[in-house]
C-alpha positions as CSV (number, residue, x, y, z in Angstrom):
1,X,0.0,0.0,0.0
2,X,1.1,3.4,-0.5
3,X,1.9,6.0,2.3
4,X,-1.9,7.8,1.8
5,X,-3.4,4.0,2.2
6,X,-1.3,3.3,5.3
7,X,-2.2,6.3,7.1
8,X,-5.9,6.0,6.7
9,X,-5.7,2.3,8.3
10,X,-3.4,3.6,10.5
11,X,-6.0,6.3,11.8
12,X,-8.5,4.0,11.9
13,X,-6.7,1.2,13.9
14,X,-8.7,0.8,16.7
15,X,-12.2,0.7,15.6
16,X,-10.8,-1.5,12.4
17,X,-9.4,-4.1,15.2
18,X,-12.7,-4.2,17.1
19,X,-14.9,-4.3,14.0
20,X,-13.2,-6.2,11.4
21,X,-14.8,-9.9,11.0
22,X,-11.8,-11.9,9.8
23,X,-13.7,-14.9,9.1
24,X,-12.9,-17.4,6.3
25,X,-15.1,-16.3,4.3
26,X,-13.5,-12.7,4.1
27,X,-10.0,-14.2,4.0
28,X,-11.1,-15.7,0.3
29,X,-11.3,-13.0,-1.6
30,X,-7.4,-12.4,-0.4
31,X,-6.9,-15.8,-1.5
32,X,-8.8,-15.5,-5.2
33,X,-6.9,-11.8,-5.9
34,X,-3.5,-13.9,-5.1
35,X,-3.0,-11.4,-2.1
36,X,-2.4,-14.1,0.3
37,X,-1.5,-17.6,-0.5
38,X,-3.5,-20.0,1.7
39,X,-0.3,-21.3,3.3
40,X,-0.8,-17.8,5.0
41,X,-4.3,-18.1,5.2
42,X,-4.0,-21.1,7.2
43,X,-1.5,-19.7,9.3
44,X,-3.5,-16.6,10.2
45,X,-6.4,-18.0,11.5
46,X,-4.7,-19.6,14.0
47,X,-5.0,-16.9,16.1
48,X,-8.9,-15.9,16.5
49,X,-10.5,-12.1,17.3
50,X,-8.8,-9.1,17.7
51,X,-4.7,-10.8,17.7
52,X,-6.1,-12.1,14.1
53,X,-7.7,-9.0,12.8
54,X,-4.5,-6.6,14.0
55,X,-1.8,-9.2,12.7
56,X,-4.4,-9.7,9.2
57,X,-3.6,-5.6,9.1
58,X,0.0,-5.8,9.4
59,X,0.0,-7.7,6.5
60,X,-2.6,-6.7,4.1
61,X,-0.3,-3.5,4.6
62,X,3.0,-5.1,2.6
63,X,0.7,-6.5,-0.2
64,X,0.6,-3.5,-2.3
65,X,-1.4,-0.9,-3.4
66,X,-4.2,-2.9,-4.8
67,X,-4.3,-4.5,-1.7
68,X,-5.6,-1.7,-0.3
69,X,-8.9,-1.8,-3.0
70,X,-9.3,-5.3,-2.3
71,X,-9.6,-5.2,1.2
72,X,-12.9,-2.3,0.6
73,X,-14.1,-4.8,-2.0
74,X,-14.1,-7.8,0.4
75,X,-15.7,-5.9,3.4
76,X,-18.4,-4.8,0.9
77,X,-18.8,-8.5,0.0
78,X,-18.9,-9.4,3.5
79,X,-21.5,-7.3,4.5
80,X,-19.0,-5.0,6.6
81,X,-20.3,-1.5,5.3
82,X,-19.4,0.4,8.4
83,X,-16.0,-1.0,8.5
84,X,-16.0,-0.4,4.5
85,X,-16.9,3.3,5.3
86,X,-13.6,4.0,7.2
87,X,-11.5,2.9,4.5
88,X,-13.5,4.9,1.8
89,X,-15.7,8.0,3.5
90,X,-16.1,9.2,0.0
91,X,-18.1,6.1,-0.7
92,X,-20.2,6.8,2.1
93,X,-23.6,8.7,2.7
94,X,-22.8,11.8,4.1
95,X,-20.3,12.3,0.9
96,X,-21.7,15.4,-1.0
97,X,-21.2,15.4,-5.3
98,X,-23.2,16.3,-7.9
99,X,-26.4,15.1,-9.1
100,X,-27.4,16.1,-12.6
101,X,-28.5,12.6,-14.1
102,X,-26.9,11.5,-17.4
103,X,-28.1,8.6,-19.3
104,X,-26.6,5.4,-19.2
105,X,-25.0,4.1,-22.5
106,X,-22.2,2.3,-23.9
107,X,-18.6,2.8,-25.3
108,X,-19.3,3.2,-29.0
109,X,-19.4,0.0,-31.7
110,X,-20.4,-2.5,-28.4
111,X,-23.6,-2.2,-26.4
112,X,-25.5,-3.1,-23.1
113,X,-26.6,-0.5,-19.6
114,X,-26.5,3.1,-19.8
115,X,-24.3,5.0,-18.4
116,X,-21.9,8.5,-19.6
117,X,-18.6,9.5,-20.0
118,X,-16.4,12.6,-20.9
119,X,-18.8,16.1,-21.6
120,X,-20.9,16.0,-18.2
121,X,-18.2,15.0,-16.0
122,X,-17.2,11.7,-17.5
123,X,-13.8,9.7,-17.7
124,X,-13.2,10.8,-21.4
125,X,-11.9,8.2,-23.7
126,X,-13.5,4.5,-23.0
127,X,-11.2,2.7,-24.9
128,X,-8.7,4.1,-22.3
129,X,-7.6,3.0,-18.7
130,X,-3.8,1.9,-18.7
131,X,-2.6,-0.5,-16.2
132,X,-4.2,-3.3,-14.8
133,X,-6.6,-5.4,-16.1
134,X,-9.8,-4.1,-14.0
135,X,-9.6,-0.5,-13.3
136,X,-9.4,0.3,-8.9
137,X,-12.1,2.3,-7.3
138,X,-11.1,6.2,-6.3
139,X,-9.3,6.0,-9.5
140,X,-11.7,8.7,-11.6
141,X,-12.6,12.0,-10.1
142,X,-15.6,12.7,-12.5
143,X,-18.8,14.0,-11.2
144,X,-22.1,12.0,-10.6
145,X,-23.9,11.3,-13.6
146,X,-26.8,8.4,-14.5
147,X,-24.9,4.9,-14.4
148,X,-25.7,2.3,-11.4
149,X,-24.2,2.4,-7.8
150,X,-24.7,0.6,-4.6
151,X,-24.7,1.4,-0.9
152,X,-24.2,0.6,2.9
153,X,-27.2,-1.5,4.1
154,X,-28.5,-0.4,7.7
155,X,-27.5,-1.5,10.7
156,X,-28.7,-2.7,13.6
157,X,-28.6,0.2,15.5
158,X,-29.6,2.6,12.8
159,X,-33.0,4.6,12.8
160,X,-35.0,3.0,9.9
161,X,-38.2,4.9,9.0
162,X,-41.4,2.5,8.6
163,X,-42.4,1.5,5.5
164,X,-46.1,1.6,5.9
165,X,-48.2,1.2,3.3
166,X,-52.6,1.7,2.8
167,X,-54.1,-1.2,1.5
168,X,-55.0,0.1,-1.6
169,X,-53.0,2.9,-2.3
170,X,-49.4,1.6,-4.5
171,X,-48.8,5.0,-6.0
172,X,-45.7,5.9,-3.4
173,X,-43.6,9.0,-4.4
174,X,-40.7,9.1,-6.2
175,X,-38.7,10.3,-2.8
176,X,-36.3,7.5,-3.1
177,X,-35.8,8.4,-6.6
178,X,-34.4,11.9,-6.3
179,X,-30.9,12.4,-6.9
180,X,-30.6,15.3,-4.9
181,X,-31.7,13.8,-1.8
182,X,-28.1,12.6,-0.9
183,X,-29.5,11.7,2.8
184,X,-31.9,9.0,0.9
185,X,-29.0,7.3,-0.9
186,X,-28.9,4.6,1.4
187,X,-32.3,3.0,1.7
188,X,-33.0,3.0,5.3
189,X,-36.2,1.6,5.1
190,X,-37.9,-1.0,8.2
191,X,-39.9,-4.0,6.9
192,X,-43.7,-4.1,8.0
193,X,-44.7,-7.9,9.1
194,X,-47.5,-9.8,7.3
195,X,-50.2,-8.4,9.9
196,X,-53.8,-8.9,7.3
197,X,-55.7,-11.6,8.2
198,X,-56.9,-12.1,4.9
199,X,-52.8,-12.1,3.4
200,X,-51.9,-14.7,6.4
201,X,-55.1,-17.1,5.3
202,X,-53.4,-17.4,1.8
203,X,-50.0,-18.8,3.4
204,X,-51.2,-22.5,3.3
205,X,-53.3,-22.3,0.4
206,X,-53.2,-23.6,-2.9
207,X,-53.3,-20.0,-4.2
208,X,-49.6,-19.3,-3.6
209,X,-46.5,-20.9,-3.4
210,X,-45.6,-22.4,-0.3
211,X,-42.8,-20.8,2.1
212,X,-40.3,-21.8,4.4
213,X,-38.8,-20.6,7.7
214,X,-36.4,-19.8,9.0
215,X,-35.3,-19.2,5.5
216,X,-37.4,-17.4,2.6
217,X,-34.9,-18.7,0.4
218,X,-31.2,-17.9,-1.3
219,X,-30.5,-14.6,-3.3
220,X,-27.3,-14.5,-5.5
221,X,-26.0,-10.7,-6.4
222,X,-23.5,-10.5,-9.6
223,X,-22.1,-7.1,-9.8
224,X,-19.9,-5.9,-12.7
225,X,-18.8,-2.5,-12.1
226,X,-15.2,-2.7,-13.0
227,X,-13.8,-3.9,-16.7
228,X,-10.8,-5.5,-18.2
229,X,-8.6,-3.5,-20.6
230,X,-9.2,-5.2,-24.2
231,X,-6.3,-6.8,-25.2
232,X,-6.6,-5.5,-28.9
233,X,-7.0,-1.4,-29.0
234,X,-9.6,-2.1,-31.9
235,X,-11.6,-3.3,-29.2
236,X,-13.7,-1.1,-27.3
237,X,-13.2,-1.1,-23.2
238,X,-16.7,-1.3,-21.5
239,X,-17.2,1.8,-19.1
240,X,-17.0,0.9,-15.9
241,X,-19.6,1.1,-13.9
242,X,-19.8,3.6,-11.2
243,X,-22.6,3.4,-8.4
244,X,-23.2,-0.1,-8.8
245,X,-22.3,-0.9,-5.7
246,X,-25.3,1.4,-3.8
247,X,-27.5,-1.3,-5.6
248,X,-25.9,-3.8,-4.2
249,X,-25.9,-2.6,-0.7
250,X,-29.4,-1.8,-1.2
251,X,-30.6,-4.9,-2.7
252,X,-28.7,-7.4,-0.5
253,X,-30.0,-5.5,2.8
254,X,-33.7,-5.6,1.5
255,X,-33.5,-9.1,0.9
256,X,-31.9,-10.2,4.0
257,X,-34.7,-8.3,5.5
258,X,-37.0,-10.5,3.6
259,X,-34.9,-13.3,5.7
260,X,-33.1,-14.5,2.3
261,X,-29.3,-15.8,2.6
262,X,-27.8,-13.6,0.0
263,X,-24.2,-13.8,-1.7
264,X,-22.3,-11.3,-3.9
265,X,-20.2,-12.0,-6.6
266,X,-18.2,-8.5,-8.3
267,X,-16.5,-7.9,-11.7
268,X,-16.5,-11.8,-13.0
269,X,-15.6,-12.4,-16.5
270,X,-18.7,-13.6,-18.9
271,X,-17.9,-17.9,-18.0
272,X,-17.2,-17.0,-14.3
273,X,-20.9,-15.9,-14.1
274,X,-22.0,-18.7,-16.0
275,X,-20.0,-20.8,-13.4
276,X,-21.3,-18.8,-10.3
277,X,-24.6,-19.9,-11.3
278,X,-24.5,-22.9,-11.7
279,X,-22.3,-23.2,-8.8
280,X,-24.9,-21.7,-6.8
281,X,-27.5,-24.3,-8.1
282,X,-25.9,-27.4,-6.2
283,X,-26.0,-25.1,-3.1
284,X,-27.5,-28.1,-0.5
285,X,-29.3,-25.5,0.8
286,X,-32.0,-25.0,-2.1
287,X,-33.8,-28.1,-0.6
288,X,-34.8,-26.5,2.7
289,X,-36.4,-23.1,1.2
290,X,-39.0,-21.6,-0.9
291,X,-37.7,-19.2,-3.6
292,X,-34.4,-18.5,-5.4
293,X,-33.7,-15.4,-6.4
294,X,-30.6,-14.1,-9.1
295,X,-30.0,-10.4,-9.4
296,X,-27.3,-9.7,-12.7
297,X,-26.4,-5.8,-13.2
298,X,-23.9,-5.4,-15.7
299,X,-23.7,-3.8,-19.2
300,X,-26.0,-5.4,-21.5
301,X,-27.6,-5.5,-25.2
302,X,-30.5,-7.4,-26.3
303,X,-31.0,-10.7,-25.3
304,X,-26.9,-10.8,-23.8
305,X,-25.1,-10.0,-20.3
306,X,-21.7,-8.6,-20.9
307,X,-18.7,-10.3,-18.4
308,X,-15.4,-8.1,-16.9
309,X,-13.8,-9.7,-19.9
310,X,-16.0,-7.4,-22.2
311,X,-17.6,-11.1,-23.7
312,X,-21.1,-11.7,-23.4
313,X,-23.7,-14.6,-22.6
314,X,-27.0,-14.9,-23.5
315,X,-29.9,-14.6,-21.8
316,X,-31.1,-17.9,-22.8
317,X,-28.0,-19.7,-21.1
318,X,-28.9,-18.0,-17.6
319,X,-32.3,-19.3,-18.1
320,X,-31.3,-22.4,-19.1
321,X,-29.3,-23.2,-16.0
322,X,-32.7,-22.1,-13.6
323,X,-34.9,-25.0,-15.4
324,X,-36.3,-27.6,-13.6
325,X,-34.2,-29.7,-15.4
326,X,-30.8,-28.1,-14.0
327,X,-32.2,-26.9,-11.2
328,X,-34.3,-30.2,-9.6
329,X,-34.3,-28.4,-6.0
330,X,-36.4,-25.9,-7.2
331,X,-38.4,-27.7,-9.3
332,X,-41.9,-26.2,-8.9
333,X,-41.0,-23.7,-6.6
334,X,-41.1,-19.8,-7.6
335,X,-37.3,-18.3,-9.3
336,X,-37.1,-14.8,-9.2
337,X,-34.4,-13.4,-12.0
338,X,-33.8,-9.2,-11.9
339,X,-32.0,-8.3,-14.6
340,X,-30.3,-4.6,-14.3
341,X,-28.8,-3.8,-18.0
342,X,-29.8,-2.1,-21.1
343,X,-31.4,-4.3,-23.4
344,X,-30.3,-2.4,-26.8
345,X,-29.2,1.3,-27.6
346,X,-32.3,2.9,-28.7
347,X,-33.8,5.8,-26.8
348,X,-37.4,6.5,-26.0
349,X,-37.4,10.4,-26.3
350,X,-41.2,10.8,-25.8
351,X,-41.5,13.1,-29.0
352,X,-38.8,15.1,-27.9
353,X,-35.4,14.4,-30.0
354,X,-32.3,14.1,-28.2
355,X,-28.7,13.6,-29.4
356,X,-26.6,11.5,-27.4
357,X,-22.9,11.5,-28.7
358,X,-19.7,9.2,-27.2
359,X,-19.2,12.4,-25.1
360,X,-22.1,11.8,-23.0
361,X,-23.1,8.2,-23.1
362,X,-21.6,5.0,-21.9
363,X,-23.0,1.9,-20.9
364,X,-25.9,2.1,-23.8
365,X,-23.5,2.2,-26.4
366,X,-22.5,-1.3,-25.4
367,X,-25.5,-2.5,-27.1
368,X,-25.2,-1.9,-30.2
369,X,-25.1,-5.7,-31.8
370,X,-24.0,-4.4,-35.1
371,X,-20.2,-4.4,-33.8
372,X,-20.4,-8.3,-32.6
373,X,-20.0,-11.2,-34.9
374,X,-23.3,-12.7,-35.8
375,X,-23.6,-16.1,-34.4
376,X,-25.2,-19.2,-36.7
377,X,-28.3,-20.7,-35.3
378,X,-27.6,-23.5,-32.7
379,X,-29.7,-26.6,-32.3
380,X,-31.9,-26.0,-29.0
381,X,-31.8,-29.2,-26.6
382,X,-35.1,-31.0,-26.7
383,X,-37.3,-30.9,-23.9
384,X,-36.5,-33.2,-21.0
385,X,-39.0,-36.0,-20.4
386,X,-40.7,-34.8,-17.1
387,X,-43.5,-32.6,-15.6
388,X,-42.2,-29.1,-16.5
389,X,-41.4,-26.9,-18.7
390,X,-37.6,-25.5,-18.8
391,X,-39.5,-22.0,-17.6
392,X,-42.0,-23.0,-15.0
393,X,-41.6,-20.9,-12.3
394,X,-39.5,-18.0,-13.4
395,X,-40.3,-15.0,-13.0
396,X,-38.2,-12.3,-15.1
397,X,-37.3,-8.7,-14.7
398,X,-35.7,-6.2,-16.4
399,X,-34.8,-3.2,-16.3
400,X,-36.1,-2.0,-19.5
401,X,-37.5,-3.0,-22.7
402,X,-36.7,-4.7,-25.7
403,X,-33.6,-2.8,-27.4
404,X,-33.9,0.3,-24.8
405,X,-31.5,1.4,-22.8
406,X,-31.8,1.8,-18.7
407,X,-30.4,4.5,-16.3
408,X,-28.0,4.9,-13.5
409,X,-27.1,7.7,-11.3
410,X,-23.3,7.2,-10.6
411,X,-23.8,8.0,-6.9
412,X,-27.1,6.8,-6.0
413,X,-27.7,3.9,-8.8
414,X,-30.3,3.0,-10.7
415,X,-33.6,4.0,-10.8
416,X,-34.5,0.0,-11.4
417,X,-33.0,-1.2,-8.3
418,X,-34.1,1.7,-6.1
419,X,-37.7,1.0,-7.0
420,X,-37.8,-2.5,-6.5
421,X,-35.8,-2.0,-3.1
422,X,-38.5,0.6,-2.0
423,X,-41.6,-1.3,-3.2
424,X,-40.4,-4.5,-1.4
425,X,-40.0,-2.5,2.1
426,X,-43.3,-0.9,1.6
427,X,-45.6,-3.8,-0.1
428,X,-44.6,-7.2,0.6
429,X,-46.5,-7.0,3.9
430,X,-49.5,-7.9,1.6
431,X,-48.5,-7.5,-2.1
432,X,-47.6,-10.4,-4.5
433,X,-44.7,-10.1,-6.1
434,X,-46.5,-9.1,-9.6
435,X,-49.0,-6.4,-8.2
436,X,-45.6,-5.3,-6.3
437,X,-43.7,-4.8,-10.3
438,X,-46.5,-3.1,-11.3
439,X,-45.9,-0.3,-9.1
440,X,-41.7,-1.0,-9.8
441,X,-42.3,0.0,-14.0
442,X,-45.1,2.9,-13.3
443,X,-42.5,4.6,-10.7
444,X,-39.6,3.8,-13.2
445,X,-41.0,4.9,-15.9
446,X,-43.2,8.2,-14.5
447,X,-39.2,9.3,-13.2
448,X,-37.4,8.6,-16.5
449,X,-40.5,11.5,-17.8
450,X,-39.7,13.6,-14.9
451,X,-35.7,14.0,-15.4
452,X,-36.4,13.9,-19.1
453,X,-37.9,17.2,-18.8
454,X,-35.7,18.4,-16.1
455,X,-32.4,17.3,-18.0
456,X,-33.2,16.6,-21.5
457,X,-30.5,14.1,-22.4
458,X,-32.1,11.7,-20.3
459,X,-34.4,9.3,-22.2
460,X,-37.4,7.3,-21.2
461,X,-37.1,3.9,-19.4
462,X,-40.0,1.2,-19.2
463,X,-38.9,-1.5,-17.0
464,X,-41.0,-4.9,-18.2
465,X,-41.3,-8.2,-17.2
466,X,-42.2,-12.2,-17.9
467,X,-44.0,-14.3,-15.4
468,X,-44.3,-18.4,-16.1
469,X,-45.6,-19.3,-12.5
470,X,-47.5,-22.4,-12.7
471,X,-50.9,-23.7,-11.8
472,X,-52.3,-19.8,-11.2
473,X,-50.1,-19.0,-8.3
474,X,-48.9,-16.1,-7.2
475,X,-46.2,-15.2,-4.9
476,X,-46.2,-13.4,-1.1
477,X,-43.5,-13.7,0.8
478,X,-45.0,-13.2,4.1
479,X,-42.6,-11.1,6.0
480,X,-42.8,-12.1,9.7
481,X,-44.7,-14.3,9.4
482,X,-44.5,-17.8,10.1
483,X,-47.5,-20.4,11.2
C-alpha cells in the first residue's frame, strides 16, 4: 500500500481491530486476488478475534497498493459497510457530489446498460484506462452522472423509518428516486410484518407458493462495475460502472430483511458468471427453502449479459441453468431473476429528439449488436422428459424493454434497483410479487418522464417483465410471518 493507504488504516486502527470480522469467508477474496497464499491463510487463522484481525492488518499493509482496493471490495462482500466506510468516507452517505442525471449508455461499436462518460463530468476516452486489467475504485474524479451504484445497508442500530403502506394505495412517491436527496442514498427503510388476516389465510393455500422458515430462500447478487482492458485497441473497453455498488448494498440488505441468505459475486468475467450460477444451483441449501432469487447488473444489449472480460452470454444460457431440469431443488417452486442492464441502444425520447454523442453516453452504447459477430443458429436441446417446462416458475425482470436502454445515477444507482428496493420494504407486507412490479415499472418509468424534462438528455425507461408461474399461483413472501 502506498503511504496515503497506510495512514488511513493507521488512523483508523482501533475501531478496524474491534470491527473487522476476519472470518474465512472474508480471507477468500485475499486468496482469489493472489494477495495471500493459503499457506498464509491457514497460518493466520490460528489466532482468533482481535490478535487475528490486527496481525491480518500488518500484513494486508505489505501486499501493495491494490491491496488496499481489495480489502474495501471484500468488506463490501462481506456485508461489513461500516468498516468499508472508514476505509473509503467518500463512498459513504454523508459524501456530497453532484447530481445532474446523465443517461446510461455504452462505449461506441459495443452495447449493453447506460451510463456516460467525458462532456458532463465523465472519464473521457472509454477505450482508455492503462494499467491493470480491472480499473481500482477512487481511481476517476468525475462527477455524478446516471450509471448504477450501490450502498451501505442499515444497521442494527440505525433509525430505519417505517415503511407503511394503505391497502389500496401503491402510488408511493418518487422520494427514493431523487438524486438530490443525498441523505436518501442509502435506503433505510424497516420491513412491515404480514399483519392482514386475509394475506396470512393465503400462506397454506393452494393459491400461492408455499414458504419456508427460517429461510425465505437464497439470493445471488453479480455485480460488474469494473472492466478489463481489451487486449486489442480495436476493441472497445466497456465503461466501468460507477454506483453499482449502492445497488448492491441496497438490494442485498432488503432481501436479507425479507430473511433471504444472500451472496455477492463483483467484476466476474462472462464464464465466471456462468460458473457462479451454476455453482450456486448445487448449493444443499435449495432443498430447505421456498424461492431463489438471481440479481445480474452489468452492461448489456438485447438478449446478452456482458462479463469483466467485455464477452457476453445470452440470456437464454442464464435461463437455461434455472430449469427444472438443471435446477431439480427448485423444481416447482417460484425463481425470481432481476436483470439490471440495457437491453439495446435505442432511446425513447417521448417526441422530444435528443442527441446523445460518445461524449455523454456509456454503458448504452455497449449495445449496439452491429459491432459483434453474428452467431449461426444453434440446435436447441429437446425438452426433457418430465412434468415441467424449462420455464415453469421464473419470474423475469428487467430493467427496460426490448432494445432500450436503462439508467444509473453514478452516486445513488439506478432508478430500477431503487424501486424494486423501496416497493419490497413498503408492499410485501400484503402485495404479491406481480402487483408489487407493477408499481416498480409505473415509478420507473413516470421518473425517466420527470428527469427527461428536467435534463433533456435523459431518455425514457419502461422496465417490463415475464412471469411463467405455474398452476395460477402467485407469490407473497409473508414477511414475519410464520404459522
Amino acid at each position: 500500500m502506498n503511504s496515503q493507504q497506510r495512514e488511513i488504516i493507521r488512523v483508523n486502527i482501533v475501531n478496524l481491530i474491534n470491527n473487522l470480522d476476519c472470518s474465512e469467508d472474508f480471507l477468500s477474496h485475499f486468496v482469489s486476488k493472489r494477495i495471500f497464499t493459503l499457506g498464509m491463510i491457514e497460518d493466520l487463522t490460528r489466532d482468533i478475534g482481535q490478535t487475528r484481525n490486527r496481525r491480518f492488518l500488518t500484513d494486508v499493509q505489505k501486499k501493495g497498493r491494490v491491496a488496499f482496493d481489495i480489502l474495501y471490495d471484500a468488506l463490501v462482500q462481506t456485508f461489513q459497510f461500516e468498516v468499508a466506510d472508514l476505509l473509503k468516507p467518500e463512498l459513504a452517505p454523508s459524501r456530497e457530489h453532484a447530481s445532474e442525471p446523465v443517461q446510461e449508455t455504452r462505449p461506441a461499436g459495443l452495447g449493453g446498460e447506460g451510463g456516460a462518460s467525458g462532456g458532463a463530468g465523465g472519464s473521457g476516452d472509454p477505450g482508455s484506462g492503462g494499467g491493470g486489467n480491472i480499473q481500482p475504485p477512487g481511481g476517476s474524479s468525475r462527477e455524478p452522472i446516471y450509471e448504477e451504484v450501490d450502498r451501505p445497508p442499515p444497521t442494527h442500530t440505525e433509525s430505519r423509518t417505517p415503511a407503511e403502506d394503505s391497502d389500496s394505495d401503491l402510488s408511493d412517491s418518487l422520494e427514493y428516486l431523487d438524486e438530490n436527496q443525498e441523505n436518501l442514498d442509502r435506503i433505510s427503510l424497516r420491513l412491515m410484518p404480514c399483519r392482514k388476516p386475509r394475506i396470512r389465510e393465503l400462506f397454506n393455500s393452494d393459491s400461492v407458493y408455499r414458504m419456508t422458515a427460517p429461510h425465505r430462500g437464497r439470493c445471488l447478487i453479480i455485480n460488474n462495475r469494473y472492466f478489463d482492458q481489451p487486449p486489442s485497441t480495436s476493441q472497445v473497453k466497456l465503461e466501468n460502472r460507477d454506483g453499482s455498488e449502492m445497488d448492491v448494498r441496497n438490494i442485498s440488505t432488503v432481501f436479507k430483511d425479507l430473511n433471504f441468505v444472500c451472496e455477492v459475486k463483483t467484476d466476474l468475467t462472462s464464464q465466471e458468471m456462468l460458473e457462479t450460477i451454476r455453482e450456486e444451483t448445487k448449493n444443499p441449501g435449495y432443498a430447505e427453502v421456498g424461492v431463489s432469487a438471481l440479481v445480474i447488473m452489468t452492461h448489456g444489449t438485447e438478449n446478452r449479459l456482458y462479463g469483466r472480460d467485455n464477452q457476453p452470454i445470452k440470456y437464454s444460457d442464464v435461463f437455461d441453468l434455472l430449469s427444472a431440469y438443471r435446477f431439480p431443488a427448485m423444481a416447482g417452486k417460484p425463481k425470481l431473476v432481476i436483470l439490471q442492464a440495457c437491453s439495446g441502444e435505442r432511446r425513447d425520447t417521448m417526441g422530444h429528439y435528443t442527441s446523445d454523442t460518445a461524449s455523454t453516453v456509456s454503458d448504452a452504447q455497449v449495445c449496439n449488436p452491429s459491432s459483434q459477430t453474428k452467431e449461426k443458429p444453434q440446435n436447441v436441446e429437446s425438452p426433457f422428459p418430465g412434468d415441467y417446462l424449462s420455464t415453469d416458475d421464473l419470474y423475469i425482470m428487467k430493467a427496460s424493454f426490448l432494445s432500450f436502454v436503462s439508467a444509473r445515477h453514478s452516486r445513488q444507482g439506478t432508478w430500477f434497483i431503487r424501486a424494486i428496493v423501496v416497493a419490497l420494504y413498503k408492499h410485501s407486507c400484503h402485495r404479491d410479487i406481480q402487483t408489487i412490479f407493477k408499481q416498480v415499472k409505473k415509478k420507473v418509468r413516470d421518473k425517466s418522464i420527470l428527469a427527461n424534462k428536467m435534463y433533456g438528455h435523459v431518455s425514457g425507461q419502461q422496465p417490463t417483465d415475464e412471469c411463467f408461474f405455474t398452476g395460477d399461483r402467485k407469490l407473497y413472501l409473508f414477511p414475519g410471518f410464520n404459522p
